[in-house]
C-alpha positions as CSV (number, residue, x, y, z in Angstrom):
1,X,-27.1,15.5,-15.5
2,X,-23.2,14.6,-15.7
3,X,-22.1,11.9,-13.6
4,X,-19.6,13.1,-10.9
5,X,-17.1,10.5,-9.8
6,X,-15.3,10.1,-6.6
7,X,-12.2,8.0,-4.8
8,X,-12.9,6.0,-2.0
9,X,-10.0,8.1,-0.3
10,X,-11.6,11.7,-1.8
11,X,-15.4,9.9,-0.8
12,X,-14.0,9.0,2.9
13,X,-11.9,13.0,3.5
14,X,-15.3,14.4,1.8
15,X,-17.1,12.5,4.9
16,X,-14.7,13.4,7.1
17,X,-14.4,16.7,6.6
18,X,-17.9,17.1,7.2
19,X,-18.7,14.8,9.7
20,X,-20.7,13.0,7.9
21,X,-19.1,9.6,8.0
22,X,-21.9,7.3,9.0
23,X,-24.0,9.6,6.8
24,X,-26.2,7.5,4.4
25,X,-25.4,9.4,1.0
26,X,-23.4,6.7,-1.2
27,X,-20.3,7.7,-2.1
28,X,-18.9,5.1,-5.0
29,X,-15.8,4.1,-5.4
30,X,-13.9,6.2,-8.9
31,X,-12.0,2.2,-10.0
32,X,-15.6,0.8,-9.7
33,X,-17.9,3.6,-11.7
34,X,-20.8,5.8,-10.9
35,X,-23.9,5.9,-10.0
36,X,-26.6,8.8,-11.7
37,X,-27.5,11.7,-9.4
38,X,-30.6,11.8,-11.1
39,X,-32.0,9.1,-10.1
40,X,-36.1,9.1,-10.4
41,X,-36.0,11.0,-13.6
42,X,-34.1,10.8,-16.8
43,X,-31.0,8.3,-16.7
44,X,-32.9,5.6,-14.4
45,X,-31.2,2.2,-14.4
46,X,-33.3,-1.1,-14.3
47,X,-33.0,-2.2,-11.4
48,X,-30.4,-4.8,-10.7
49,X,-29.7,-7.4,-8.0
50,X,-26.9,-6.7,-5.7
51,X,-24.5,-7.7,-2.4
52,X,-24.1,-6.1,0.6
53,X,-21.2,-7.0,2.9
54,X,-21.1,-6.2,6.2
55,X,-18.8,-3.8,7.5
56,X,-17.1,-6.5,9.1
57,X,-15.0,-7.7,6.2
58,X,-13.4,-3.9,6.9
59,X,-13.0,-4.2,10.3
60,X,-11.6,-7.8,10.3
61,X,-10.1,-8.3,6.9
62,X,-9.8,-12.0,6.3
63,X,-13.3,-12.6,7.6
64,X,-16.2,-13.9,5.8
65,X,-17.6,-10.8,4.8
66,X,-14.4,-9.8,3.2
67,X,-14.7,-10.1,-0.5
68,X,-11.7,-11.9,-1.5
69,X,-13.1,-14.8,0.8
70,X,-16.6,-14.6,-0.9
71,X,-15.4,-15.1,-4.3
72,X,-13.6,-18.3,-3.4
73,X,-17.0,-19.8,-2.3
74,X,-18.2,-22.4,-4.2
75,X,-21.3,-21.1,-4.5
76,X,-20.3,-17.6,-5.7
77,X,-19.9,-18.5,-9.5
78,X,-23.3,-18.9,-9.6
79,X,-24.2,-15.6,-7.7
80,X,-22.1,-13.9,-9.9
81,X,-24.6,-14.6,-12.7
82,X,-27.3,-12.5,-11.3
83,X,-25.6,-10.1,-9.1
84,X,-24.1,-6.7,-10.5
85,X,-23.4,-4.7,-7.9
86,X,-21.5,-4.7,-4.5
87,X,-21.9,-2.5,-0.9
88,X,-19.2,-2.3,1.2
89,X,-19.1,-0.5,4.5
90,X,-15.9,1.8,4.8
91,X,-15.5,2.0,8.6
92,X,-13.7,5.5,9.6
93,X,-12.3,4.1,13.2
94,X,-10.9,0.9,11.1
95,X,-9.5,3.4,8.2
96,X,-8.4,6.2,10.1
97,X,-8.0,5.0,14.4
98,X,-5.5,8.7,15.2
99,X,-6.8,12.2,14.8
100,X,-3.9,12.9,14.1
101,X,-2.6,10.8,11.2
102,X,-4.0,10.9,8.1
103,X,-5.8,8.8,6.4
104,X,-3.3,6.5,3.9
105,X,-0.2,7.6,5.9
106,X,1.8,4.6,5.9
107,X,2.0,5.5,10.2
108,X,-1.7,4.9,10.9
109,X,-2.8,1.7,12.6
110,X,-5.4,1.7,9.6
111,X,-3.0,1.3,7.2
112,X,-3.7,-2.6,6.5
113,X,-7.4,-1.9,6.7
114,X,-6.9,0.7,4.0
115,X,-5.1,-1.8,1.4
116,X,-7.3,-4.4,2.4
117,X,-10.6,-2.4,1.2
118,X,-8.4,-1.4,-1.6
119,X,-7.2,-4.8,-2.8
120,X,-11.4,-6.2,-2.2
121,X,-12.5,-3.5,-4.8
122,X,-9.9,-3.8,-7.0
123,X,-11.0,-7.5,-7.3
124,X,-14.5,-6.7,-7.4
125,X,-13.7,-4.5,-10.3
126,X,-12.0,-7.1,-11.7
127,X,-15.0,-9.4,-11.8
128,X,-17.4,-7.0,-13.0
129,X,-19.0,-5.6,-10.6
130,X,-20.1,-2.0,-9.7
131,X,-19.0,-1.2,-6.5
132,X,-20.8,0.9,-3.8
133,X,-18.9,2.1,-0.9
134,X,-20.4,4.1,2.3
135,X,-18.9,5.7,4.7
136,X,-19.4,4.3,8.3
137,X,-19.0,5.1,12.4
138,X,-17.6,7.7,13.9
139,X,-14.0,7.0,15.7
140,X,-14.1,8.1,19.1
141,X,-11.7,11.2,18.5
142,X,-14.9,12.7,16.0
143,X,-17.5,12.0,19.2
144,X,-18.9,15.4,19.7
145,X,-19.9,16.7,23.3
146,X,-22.7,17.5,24.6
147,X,-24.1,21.0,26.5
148,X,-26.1,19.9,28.8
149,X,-29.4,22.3,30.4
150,X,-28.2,22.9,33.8
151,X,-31.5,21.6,36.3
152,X,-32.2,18.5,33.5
153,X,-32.5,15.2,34.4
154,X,-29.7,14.6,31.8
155,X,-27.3,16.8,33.6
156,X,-28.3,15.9,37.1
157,X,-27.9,11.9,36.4
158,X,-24.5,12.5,34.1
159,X,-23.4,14.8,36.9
160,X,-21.8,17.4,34.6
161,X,-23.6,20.4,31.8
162,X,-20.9,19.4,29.2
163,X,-19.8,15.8,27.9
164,X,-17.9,13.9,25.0
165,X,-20.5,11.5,24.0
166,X,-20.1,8.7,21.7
167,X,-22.6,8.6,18.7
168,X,-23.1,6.1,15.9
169,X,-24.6,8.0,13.1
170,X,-25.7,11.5,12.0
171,X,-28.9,11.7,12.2
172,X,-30.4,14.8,13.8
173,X,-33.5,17.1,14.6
174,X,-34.3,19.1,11.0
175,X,-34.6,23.1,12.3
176,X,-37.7,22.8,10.2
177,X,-39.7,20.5,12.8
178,X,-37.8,21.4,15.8
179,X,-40.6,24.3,17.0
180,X,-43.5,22.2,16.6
181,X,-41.8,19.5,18.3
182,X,-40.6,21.4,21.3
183,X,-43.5,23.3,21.6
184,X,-45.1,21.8,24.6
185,X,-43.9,19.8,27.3
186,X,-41.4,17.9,25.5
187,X,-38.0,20.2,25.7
188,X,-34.8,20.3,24.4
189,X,-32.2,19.8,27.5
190,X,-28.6,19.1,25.3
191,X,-26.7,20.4,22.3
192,X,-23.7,19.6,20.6
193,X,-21.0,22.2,19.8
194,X,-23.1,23.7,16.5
195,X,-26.4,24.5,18.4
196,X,-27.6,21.1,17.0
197,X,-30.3,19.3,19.7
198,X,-28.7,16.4,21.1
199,X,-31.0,15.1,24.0
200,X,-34.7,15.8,24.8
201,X,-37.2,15.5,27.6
202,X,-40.7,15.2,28.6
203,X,-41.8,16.3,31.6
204,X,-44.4,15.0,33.9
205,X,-43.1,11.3,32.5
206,X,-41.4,8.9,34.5
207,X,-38.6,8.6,32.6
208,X,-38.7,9.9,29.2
209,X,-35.0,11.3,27.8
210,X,-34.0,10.8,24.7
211,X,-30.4,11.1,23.1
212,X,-28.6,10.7,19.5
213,X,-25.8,9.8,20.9
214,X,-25.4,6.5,22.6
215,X,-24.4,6.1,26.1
216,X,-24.1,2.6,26.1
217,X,-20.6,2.8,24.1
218,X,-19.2,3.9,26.5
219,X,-20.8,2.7,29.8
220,X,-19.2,-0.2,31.4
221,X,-20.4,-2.2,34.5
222,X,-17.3,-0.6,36.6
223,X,-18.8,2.8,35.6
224,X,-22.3,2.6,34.4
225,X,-23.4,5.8,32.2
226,X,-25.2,7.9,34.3
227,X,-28.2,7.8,31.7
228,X,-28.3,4.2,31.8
229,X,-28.5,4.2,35.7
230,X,-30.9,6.5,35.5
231,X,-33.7,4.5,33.0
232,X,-32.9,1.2,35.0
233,X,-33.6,3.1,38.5
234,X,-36.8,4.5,37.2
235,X,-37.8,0.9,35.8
236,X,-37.4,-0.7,39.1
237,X,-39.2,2.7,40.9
238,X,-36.2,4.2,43.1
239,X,-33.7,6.7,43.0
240,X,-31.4,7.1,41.0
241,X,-28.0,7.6,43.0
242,X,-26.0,10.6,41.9
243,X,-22.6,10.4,39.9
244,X,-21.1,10.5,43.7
245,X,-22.7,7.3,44.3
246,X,-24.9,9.3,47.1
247,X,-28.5,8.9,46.8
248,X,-30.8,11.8,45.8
């Protein structure tokens, strides 16, 4: 099978564009080569030893985990020797902050981000490595909301039957499974704006509700998310007050 190659800007629209950008395919950077799509049959590669930097050395260029800074270690000459390829996290909210502005416009707050992950593969290149990029994090203007079931214990301790929830990744419940799943007395209480299932409960249990996307990024201690209030209520074996502040 023919190798396809991508940009890290045509890797990070592609992702983008499909939501998809804390997805865990590998998209590789076009300056740093390409990996085989067939990987398992004909074309394998021996394996070979490699680095993965955090996604901080996007987020904070200058850091530790940004390469320019790890090849100036005095113990990277030696790593060199053995290593052959590199991961690097490309972090959409760094890369691209507005909804609005695109990525690479010289307007966007991620500009400097942009020429900083630029400038680290470029040198990674330059050193001879094959370089791995993957797209990562949602910005807050790609969160998706969440329909609530009206009557759930999601939408009675969030106090609403729609909300703009913050996820992390983009995981999600295969159609495939989702009958056997839900067939009993675990339900399906949420979904985002594609049908998708977004939260689940059990009932008869205390306190089981699960989400995929995270309320704790964006619960503070001024205004606790109302799941969160909820599972530390049931813990401690009271109420859980309403969104109001009343008690139920």
């Amino acid at each position: 099978m023919a190798e396809r190659r991508f940009t890290r800007r045509q890797a990070l629209q592609a992702a983008a564009a499909a939501g998809l950008a804390a997805g865990v395919v590998p998209a590789l950077a076009g300056r740093a080569g390409a990996m085989p799509q067939d990987v398992g049959g004909p074309g394998l590669r021996p394996l070979e030893a490699g680095l993965d930097l955090t996604v901080h050395g996007v987020i904070f260029p200058g850091s530790a985990q940004d390469y320019r800074v790890v090849r100036t270690q005095p113990w990277w000459p030696a790593l060199r020797d053995v290593v052959g390829r590199l991961r690097m996290w490309a972090d959409w909210p760094s890369l691209q902050p507005e909804r609005d502005v695109a990525l690479g416009d010289p307007a966007s707050r991620g500009t400097a981000s942009l020429l900083a992950l630029d400038d680290q593969i470029r040198r990674a290149v330059e050193d001879g490595l094959s370089v791995m990029l993957i797209p990562y994090r949602y910005p807050p203007w790609a969160n998706g909301t969440a329909d609530l079931e009206p009557g759930s214990r999601a939408a009675a301790l969030m106090g609403t039957t729609a909300s703009t929830e913050r996820y992390f990744c983009s995981y999600g419940l295969s159609p495939t499974f989702a009958p056997a799943l839900l067939g009993g007395p675990l339900v399906a209480t949420g979904w985002d704006d594609e049908g998708d299932v977004r939260v689940v409960e059990l009932h008869g249990h205390p306190f089981y509700l699960a989400t995929l996307f995270q309320p704790e990024r964006s619960s503070t201690e001024a205004a606790p998310h109302g799941l969160i209030v909820g599972l530390v209520a049931a813990a401690a074996g009271v109420e859980a007050p309403t969104p109001s502040g009343a008690v139920r």
